[in-house]
Z-matrix of the N, CA and C atoms (Angstrom, degrees):
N
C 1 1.449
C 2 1.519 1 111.96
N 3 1.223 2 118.38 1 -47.97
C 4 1.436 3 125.26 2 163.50
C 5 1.867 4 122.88 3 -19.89
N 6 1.256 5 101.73 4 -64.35
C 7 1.358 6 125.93 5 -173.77
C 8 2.048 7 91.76 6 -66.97
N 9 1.310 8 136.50 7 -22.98
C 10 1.338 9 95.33 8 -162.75
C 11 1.619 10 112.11 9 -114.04
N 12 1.177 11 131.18 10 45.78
C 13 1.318 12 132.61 11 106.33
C 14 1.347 13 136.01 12 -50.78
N 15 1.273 14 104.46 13 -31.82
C 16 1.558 15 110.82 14 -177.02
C 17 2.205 16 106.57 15 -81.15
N 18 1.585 17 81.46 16 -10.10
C 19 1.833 18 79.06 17 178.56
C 20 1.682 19 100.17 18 -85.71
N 21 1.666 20 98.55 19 -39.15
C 22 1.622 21 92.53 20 -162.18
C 23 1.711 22 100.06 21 -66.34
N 24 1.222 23 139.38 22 -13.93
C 25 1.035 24 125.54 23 -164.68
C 26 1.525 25 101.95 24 -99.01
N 27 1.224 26 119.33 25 -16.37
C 28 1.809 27 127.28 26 176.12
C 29 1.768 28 90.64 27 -67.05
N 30 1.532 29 118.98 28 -51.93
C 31 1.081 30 112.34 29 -151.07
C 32 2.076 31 102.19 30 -75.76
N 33 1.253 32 99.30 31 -17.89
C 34 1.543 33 106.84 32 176.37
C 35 1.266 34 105.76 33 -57.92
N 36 1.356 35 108.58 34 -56.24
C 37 1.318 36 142.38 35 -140.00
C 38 2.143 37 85.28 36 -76.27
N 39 1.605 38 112.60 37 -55.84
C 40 0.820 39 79.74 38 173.35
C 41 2.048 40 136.13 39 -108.67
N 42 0.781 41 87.25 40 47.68
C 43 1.395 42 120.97 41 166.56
C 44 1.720 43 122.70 42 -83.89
N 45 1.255 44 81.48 43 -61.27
C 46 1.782 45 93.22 44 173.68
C 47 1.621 46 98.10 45 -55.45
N 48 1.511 47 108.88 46 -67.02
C 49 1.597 48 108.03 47 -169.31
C 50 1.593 49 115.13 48 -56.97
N 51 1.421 50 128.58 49 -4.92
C 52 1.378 51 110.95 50 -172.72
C 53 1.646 52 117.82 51 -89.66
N 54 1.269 53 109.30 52 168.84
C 55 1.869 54 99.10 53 -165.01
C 56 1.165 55 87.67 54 -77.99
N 57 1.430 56 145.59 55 -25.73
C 58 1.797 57 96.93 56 -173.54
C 59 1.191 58 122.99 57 -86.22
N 60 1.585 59 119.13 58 25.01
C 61 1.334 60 145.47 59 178.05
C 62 1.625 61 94.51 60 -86.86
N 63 1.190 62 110.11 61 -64.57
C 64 1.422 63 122.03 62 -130.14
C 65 1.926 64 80.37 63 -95.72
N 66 1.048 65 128.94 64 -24.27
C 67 1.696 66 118.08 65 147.62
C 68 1.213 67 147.68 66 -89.27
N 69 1.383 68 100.14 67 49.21
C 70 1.209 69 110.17 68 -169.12
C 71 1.495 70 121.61 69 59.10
N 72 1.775 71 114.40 70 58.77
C 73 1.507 72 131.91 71 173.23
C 74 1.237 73 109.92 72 40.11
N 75 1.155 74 122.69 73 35.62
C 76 1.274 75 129.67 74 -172.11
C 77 1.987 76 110.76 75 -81.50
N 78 1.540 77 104.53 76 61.20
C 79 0.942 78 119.40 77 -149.98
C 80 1.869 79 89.46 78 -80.04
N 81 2.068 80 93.63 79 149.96
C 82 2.018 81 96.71 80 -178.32
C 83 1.453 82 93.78 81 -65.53
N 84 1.651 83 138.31 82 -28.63
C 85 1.073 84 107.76 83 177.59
C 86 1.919 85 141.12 84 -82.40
N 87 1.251 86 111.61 85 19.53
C 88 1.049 87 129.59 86 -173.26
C 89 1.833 88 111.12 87 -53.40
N 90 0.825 89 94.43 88 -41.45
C 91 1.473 90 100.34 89 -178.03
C 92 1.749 91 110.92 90 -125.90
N 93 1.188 92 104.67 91 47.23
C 94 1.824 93 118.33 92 -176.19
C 95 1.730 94 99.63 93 -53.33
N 96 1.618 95 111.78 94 122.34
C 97 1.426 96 120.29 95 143.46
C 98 1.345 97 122.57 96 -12.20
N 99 1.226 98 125.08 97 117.90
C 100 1.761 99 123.74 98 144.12
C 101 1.398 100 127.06 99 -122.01
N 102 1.308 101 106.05 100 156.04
C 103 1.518 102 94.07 101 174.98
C 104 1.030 103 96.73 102 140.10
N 105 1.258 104 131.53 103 169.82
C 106 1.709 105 138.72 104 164.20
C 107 1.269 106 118.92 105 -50.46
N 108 1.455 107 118.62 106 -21.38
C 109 1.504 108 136.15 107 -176.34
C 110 1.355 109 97.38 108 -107.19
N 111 1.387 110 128.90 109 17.13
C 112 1.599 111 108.20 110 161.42
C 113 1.323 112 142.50 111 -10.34
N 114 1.431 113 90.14 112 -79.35
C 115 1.366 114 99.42 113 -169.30
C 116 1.387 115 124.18 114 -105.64
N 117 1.419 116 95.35 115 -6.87
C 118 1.817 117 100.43 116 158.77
C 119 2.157 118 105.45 117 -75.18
N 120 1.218 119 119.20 118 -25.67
C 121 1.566 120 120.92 119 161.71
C 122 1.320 121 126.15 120 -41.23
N 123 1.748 122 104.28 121 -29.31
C 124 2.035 123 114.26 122 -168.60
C 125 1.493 124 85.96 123 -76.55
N 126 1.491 125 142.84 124 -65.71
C 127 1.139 126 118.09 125 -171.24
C 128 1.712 127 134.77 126 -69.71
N 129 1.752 128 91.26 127 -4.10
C 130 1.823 129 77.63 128 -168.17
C 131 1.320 130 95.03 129 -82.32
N 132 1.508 131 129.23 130 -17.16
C 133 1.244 132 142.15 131 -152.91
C 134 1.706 133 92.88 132 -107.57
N 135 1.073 134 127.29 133 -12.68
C 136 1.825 135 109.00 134 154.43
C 137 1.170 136 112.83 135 -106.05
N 138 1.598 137 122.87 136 9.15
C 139 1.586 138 115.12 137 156.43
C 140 1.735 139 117.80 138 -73.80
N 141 1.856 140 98.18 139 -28.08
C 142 1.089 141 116.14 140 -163.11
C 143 1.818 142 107.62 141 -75.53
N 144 1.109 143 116.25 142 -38.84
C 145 1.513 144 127.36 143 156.78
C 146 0.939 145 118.54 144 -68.36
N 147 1.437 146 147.76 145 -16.20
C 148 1.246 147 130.90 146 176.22
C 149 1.524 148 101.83 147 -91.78
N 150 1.451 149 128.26 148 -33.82
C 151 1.468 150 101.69 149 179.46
C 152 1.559 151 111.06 150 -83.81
N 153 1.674 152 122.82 151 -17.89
C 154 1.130 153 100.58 152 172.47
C 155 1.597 154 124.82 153 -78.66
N 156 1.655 155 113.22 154 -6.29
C 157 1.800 156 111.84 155 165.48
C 158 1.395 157 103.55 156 -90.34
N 159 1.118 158 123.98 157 29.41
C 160 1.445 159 139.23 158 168.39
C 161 1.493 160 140.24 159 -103.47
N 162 1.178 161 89.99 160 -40.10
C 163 1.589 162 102.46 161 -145.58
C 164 1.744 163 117.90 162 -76.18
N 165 1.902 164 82.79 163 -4.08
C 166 1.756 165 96.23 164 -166.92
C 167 1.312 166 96.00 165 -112.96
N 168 1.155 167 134.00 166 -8.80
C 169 1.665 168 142.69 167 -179.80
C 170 1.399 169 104.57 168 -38.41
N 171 1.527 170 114.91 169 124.05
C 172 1.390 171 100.49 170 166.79
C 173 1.771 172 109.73 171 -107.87
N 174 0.883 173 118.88 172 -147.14
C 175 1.159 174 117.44 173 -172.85
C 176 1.744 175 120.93 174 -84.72
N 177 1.346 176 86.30 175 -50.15
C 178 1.578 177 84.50 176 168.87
C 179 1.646 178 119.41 177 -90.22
N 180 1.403 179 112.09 178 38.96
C 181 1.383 180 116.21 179 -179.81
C 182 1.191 181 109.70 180 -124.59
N 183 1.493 182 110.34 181 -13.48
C 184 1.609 183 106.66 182 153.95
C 185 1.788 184 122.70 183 -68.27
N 186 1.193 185 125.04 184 -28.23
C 187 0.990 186 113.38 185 138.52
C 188 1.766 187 159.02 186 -138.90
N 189 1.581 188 83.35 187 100.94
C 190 1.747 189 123.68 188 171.79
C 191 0.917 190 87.57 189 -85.70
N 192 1.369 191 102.50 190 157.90
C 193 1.697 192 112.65 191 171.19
C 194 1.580 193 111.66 192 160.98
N 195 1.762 194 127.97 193 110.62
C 196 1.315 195 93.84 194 -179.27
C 197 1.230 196 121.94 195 -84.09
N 198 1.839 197 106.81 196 -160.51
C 199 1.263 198 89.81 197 -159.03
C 200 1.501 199 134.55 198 -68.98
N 201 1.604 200 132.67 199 175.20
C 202 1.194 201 105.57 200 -174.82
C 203 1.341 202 130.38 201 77.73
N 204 1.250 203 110.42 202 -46.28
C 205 1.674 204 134.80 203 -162.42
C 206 1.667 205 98.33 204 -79.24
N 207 1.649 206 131.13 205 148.15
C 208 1.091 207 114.37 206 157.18
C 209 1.579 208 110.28 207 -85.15
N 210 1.569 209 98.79 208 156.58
C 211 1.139 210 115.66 209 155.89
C 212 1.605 211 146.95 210 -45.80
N 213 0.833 212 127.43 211 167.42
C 214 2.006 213 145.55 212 177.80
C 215 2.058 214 89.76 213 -44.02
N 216 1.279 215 89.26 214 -76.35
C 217 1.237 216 84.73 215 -165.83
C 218 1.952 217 132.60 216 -77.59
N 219 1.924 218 84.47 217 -20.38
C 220 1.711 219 86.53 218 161.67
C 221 1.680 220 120.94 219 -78.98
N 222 1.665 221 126.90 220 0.07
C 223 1.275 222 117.38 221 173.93
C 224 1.506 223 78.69 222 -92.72
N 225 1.558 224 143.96 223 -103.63
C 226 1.442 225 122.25 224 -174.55
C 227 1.252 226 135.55 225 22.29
N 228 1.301 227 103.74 226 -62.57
C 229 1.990 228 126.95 227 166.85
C 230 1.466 229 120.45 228 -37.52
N 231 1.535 230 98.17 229 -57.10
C 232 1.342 231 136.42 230 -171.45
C 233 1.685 232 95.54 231 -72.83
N 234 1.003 233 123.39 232 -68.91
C 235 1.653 234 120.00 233 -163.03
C 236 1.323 235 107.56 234 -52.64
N 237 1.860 236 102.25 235 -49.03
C 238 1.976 237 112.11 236 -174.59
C 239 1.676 238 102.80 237 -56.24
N 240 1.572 239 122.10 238 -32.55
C 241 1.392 240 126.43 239 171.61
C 242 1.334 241 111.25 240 -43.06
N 243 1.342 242 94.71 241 -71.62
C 244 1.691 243 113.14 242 -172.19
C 245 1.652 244 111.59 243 -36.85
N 246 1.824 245 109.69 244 -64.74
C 247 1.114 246 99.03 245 -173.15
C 248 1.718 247 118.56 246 -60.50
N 249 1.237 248 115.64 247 -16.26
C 250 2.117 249 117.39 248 -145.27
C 251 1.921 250 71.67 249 -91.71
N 252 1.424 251 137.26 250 -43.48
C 253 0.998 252 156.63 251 166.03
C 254 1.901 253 98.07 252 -22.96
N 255 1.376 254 109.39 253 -90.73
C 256 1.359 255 106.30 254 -157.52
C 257 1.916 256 102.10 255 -80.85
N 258 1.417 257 101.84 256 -11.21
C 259 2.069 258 95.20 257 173.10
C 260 1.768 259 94.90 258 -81.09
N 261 1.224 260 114.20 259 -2.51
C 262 1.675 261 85.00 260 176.57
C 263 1.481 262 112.89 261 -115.07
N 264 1.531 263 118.29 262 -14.40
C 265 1.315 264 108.61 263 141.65
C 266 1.450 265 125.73 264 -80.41
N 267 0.986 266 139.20 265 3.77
C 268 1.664 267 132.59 266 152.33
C 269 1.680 268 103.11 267 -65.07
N 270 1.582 269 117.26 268 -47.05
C 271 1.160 270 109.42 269 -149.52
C 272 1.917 271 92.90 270 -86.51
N 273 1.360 272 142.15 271 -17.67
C 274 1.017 273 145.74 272 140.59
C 275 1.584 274 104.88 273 -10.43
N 276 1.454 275 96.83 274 -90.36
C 277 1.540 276 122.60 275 -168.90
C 278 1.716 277 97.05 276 -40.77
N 279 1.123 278 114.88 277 -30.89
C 280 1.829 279 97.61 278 -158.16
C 281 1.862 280 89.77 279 -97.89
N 282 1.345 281 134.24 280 -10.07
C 283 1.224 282 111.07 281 170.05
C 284 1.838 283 101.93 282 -100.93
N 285 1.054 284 114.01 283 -8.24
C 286 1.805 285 112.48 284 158.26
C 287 1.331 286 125.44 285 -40.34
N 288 1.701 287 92.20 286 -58.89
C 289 2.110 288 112.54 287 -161.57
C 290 1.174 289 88.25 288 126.11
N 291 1.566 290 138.91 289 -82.44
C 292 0.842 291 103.44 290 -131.23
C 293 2.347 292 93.63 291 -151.59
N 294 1.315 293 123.84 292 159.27
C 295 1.164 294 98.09 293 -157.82
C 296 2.039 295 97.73 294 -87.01
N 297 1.285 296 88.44 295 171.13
C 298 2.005 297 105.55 296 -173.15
C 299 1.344 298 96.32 297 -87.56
N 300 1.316 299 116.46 298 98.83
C 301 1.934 300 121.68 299 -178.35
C 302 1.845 301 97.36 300 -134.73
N 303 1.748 302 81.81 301 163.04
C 304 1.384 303 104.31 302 177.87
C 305 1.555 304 116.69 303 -146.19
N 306 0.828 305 141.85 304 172.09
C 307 1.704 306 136.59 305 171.23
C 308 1.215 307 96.39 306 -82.94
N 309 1.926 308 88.65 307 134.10
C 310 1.544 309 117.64 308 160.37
C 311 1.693 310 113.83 309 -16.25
N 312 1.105 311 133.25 310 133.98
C 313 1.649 312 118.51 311 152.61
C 314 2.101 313 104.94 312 -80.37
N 315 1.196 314 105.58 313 148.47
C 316 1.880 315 93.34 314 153.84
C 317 1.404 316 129.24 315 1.32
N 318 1.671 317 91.91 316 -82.83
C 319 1.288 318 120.59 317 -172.32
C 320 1.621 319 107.80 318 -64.75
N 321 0.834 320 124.91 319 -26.61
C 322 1.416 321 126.74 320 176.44
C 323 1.940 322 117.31 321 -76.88
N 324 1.471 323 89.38 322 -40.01
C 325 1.674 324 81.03 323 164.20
C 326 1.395 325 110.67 324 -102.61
N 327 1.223 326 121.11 325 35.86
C 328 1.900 327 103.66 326 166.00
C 329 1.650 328 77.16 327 -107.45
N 330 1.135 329 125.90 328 -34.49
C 331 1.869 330 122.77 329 -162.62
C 332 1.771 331 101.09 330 -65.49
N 333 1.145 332 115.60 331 -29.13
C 334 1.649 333 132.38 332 -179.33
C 335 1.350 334 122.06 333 -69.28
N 336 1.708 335 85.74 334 -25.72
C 337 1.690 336 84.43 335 -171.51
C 338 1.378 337 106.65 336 -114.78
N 339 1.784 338 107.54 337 -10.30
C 340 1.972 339 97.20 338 155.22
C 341 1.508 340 91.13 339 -73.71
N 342 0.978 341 123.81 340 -51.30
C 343 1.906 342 97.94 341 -148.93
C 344 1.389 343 117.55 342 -76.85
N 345 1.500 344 119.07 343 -38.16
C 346 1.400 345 131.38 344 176.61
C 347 1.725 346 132.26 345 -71.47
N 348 1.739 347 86.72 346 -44.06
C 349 1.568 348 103.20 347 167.86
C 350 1.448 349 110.89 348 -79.68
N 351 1.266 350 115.89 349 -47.34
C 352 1.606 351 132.76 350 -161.87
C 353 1.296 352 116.71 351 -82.29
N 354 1.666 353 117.87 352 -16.50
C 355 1.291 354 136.15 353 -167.27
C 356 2.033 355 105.81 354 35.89
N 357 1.303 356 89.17 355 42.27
C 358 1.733 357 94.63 356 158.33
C 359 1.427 358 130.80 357 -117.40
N 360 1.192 359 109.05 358 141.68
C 361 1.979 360 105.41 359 -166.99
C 362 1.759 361 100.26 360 -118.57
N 363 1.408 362 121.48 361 73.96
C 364 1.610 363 106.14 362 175.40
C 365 1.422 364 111.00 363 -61.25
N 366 1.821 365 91.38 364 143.69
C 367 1.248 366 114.14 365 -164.00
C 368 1.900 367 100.62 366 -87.88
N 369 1.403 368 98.97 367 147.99
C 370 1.528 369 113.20 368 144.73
C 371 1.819 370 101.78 369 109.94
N 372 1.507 371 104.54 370 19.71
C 373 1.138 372 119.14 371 170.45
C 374 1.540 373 126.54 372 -83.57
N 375 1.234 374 136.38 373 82.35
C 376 1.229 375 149.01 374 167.70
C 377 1.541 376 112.46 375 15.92
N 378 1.288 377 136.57 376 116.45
C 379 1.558 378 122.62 377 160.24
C 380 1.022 379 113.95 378 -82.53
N 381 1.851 380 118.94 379 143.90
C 382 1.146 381 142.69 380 -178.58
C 383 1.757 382 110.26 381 -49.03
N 384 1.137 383 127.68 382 156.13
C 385 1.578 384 112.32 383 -175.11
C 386 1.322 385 101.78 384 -81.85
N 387 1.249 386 141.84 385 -10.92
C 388 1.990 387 122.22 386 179.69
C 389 1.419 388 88.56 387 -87.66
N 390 1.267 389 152.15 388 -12.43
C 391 1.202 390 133.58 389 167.34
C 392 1.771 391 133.74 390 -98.88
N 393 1.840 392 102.54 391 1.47
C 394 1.324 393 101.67 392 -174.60
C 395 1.492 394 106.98 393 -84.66
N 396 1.152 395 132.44 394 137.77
C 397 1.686 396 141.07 395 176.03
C 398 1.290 397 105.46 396 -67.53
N 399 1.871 398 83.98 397 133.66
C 400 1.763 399 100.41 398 -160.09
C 401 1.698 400 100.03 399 -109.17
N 402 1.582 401 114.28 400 19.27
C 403 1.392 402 113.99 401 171.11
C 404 1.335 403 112.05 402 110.60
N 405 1.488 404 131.39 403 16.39
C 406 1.810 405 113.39 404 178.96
C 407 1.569 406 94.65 405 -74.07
N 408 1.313 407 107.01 406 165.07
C 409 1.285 408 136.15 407 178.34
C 410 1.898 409 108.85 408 -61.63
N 411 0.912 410 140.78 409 148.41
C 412 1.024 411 134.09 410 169.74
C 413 1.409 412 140.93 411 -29.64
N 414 1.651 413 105.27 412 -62.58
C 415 1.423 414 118.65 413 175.49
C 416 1.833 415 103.79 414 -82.04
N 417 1.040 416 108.60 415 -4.66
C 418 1.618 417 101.44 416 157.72
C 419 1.544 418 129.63 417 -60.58
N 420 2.049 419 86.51 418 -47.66
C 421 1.197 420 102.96 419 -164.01
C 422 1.545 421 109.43 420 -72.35
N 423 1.209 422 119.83 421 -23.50
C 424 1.591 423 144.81 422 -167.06
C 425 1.634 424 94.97 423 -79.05
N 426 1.137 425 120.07 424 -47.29
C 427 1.670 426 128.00 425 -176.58
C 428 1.323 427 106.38 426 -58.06
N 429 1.507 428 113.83 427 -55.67
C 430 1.393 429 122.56 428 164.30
C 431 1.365 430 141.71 429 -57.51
N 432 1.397 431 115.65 430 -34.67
C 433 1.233 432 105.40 431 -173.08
C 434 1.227 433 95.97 432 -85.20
N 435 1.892 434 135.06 433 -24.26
C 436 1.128 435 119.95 434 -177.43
C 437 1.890 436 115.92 435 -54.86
N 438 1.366 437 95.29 436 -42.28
C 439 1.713 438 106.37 437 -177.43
C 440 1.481 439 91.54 438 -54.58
N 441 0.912 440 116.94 439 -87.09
C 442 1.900 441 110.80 440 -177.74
C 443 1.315 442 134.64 441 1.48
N 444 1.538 443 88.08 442 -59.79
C 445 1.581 444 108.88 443 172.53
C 446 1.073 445 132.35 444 -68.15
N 447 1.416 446 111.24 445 -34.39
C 448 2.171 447 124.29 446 145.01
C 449 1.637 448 103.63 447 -57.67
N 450 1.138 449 136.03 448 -52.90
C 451 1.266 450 114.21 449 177.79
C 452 1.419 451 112.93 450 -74.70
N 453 1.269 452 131.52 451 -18.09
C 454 1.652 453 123.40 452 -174.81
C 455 1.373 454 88.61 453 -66.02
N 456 1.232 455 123.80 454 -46.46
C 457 1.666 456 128.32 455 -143.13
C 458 1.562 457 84.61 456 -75.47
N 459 1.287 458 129.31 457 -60.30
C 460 1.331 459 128.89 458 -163.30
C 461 1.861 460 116.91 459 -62.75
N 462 1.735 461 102.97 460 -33.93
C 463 1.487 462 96.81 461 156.09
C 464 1.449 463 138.11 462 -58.25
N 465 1.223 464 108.00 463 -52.18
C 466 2.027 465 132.94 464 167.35
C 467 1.511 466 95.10 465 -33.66
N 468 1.680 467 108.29 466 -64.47
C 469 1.179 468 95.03 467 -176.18
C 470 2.136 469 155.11 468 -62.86
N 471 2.084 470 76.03 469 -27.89
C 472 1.104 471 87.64 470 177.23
C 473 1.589 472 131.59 471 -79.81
N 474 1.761 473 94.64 472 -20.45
C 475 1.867 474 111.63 473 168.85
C 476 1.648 475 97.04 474 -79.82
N 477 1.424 476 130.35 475 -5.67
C 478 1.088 477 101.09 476 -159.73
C 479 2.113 478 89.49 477 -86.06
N 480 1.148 479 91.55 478 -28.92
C 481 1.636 480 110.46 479 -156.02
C 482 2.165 481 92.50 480 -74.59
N 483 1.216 482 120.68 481 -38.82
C 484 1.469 483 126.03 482 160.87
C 485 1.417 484 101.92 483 -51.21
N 486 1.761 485 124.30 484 -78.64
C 487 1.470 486 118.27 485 -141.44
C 488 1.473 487 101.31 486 -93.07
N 489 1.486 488 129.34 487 -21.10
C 490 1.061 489 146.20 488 -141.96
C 491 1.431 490 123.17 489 59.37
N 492 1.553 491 125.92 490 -173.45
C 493 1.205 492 132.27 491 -146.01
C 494 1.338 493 124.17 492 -80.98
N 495 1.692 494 110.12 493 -26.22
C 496 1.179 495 122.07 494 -138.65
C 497 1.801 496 86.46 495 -130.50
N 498 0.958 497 129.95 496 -6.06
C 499 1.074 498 118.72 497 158.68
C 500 1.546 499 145.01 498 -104.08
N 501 1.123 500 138.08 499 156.05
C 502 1.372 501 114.69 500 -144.87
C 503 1.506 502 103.08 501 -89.52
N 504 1.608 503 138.51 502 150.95
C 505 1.391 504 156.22 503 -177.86
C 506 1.456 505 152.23 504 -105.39
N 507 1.263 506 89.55 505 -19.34
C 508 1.376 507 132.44 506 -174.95
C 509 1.566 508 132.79 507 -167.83
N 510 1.368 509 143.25 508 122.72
C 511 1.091 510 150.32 509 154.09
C 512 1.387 511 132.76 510 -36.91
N 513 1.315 512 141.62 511 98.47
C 514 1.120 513 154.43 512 159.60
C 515 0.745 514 117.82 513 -27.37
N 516 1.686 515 153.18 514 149.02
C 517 1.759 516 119.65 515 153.59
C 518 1.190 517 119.67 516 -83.16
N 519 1.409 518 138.31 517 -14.25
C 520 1.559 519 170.10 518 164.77
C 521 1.027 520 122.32 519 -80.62
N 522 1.473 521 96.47 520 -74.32
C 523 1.993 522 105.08 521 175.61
C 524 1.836 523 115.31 522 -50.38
N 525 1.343 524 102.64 523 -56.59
C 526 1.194 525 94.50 524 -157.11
C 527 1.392 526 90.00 525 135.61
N 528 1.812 527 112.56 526 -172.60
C 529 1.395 528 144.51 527 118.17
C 530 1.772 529 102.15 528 4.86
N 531 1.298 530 113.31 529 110.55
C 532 1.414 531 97.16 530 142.63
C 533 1.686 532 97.61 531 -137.68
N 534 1.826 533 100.38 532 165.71
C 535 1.435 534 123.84 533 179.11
C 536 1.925 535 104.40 534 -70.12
N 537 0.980 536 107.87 535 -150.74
C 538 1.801 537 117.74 536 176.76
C 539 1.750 538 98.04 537 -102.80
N 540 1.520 539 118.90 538 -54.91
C 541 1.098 540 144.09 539 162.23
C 542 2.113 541 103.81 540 -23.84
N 543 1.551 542 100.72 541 -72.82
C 544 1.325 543 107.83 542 -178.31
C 545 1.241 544 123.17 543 -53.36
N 546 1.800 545 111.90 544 -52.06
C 547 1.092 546 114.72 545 162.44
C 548 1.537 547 143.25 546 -40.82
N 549 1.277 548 111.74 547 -37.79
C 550 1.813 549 139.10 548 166.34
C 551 1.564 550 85.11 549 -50.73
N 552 1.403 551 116.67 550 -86.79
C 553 1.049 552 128.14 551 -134.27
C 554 2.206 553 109.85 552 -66.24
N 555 1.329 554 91.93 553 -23.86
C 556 1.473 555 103.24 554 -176.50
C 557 1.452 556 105.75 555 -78.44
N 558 1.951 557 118.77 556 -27.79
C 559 0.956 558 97.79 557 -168.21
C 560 1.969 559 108.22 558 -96.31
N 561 0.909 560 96.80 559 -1.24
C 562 1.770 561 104.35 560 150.97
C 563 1.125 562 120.33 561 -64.69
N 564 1.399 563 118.99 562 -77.62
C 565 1.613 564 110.24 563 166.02
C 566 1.633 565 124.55 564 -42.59
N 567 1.113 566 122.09 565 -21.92
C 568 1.361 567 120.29 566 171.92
C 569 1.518 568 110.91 567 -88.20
N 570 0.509 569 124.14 568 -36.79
C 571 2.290 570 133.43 569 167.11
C 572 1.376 571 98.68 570 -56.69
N 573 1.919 572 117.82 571 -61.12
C 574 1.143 573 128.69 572 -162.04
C 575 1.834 574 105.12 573 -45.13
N 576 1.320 575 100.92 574 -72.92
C 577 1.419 576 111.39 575 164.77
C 578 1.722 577 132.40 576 -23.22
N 579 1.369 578 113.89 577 -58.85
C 580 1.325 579 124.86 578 169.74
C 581 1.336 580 111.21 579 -72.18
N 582 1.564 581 127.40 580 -22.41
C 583 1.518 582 102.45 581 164.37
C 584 1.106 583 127.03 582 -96.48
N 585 1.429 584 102.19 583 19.92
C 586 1.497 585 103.80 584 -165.34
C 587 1.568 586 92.29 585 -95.87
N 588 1.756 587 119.23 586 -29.99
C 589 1.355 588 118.29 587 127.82
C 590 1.254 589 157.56 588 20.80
N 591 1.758 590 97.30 589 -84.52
C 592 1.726 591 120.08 590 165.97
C 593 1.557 592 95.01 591 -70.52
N 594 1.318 593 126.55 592 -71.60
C 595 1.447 594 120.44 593 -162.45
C 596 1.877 595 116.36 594 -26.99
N 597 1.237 596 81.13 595 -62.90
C 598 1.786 597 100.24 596 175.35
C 599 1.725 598 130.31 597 -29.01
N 600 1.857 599 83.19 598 -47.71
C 601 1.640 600 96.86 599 -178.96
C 602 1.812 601 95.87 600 -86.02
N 603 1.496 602 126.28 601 -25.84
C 604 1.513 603 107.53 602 164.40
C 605 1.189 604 113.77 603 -76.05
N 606 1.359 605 131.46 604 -7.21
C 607 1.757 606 132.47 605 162.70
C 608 1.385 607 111.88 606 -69.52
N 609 1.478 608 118.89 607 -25.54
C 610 1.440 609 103.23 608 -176.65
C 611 1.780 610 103.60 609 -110.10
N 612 0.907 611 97.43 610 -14.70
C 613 1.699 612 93.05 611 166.02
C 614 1.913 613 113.26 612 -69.72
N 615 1.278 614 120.56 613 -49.70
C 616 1.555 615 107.53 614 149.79
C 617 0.967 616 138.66 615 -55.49
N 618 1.295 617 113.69 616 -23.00
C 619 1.744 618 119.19 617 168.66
C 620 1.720 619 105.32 618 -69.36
N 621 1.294 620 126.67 619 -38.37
C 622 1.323 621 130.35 620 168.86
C 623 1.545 622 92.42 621 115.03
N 624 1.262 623 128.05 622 32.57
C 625 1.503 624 134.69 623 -178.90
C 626 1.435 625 112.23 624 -98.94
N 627 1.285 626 114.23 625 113.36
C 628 1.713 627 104.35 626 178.95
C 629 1.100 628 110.02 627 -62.11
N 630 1.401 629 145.98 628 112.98
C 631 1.302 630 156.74 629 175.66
C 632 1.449 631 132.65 630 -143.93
């Protein structure tokens, strides 16, 4: 009991520091899906942002980037990872029987409920190595992550339609446990975030800022 003030103030702490803080709360859940099509909406609606923070990219604008920072086309890299990432452990689990789970730790559902509930992604957290970008070219990476994202969508769906909705399917490495539901919705907020990213580095290229 001691220790959890010291969580709620990490979780403040990182709250304050995340960009949709630091742009004016410009939080992915601002305008959250409803409807019977909820949560099948989080992905059509981060296909729908990625080609429009796209579509004007030229070549040498995949890589902007400041310093340190990855680039246009290594966050791209990274997202097409992410999704080909969790559709091929869904699709694992469904020729198994059944998916490889464990209970939440603590720490795993206070991290669930900034990012999933809170639709916040604090920045400056290390990517796992099957998801860090190993160098394709931009419009590679753009080719790809879109394919991904038809297969993420088509995995979510098909464990969702086996285990049903509300129960969890797959393992996070962070989160925890997530449902089919959670999964959709995290991987919006996680796209949401990184293009909010790309935009930035085409904000400072009109500003006339090498970035």
């Amino acid at each position: 009991m001691g220790r959890e003030p010291t969580r709620r103030r990490r979780l403040w702490r990182d709250w304050r520091n995340s960009e949709e803080y630091q742009t004016g709360n410009d939080s992915a859940l601002s305008h959250e899906p409803t409807g019977d099509r909820e949560m099948d909406a989080w992905l059509d609606r981060l296909e729908k942002e990625i080609e429009e923070t796209t579509v004007e990219l030229r070549d040498s604008d995949w890589s902007r980037a400041p310093e340190q920072r990855w680039n246009s086309a290594q966050i791209m890299e990274h997202l097409g990872r992410t999704y080909g990432t969790t559709a091929k452990m869904l699709e694992l689990s469904m020729g198994t029987g059944s998916p490889q789970l464990r209970a939440a730790t603590f720490s795993e559902r206070l991290k669930k409920l900034l990012v999933v509930n809170l639709g916040v992604l604090p920045s400056g957290a290390d990517a796992p190595p099957m998801v860090t970008p190993k160098g394709d070219p931009g419009p590679v990476a753009l080719e790809r992550a879109l394919a991904n994202l038809k297969r993420l969508d088509a995995a979510i769906a098909a464990a969702e339609e086996r285990w049903g909705g509300m129960k969890p399917v797959a393992m996070h490495p962070i989160l925890g446990p997530l449902n089919p539901r959670e999964w959709r919705k995290f991987h919006y907020i996680h796209g949401h975030h990184h293009l909010l990213q790309i935009r930035k580095r085409l904000e400072y290229k009109a500003e006339g800022v090498n970035r």
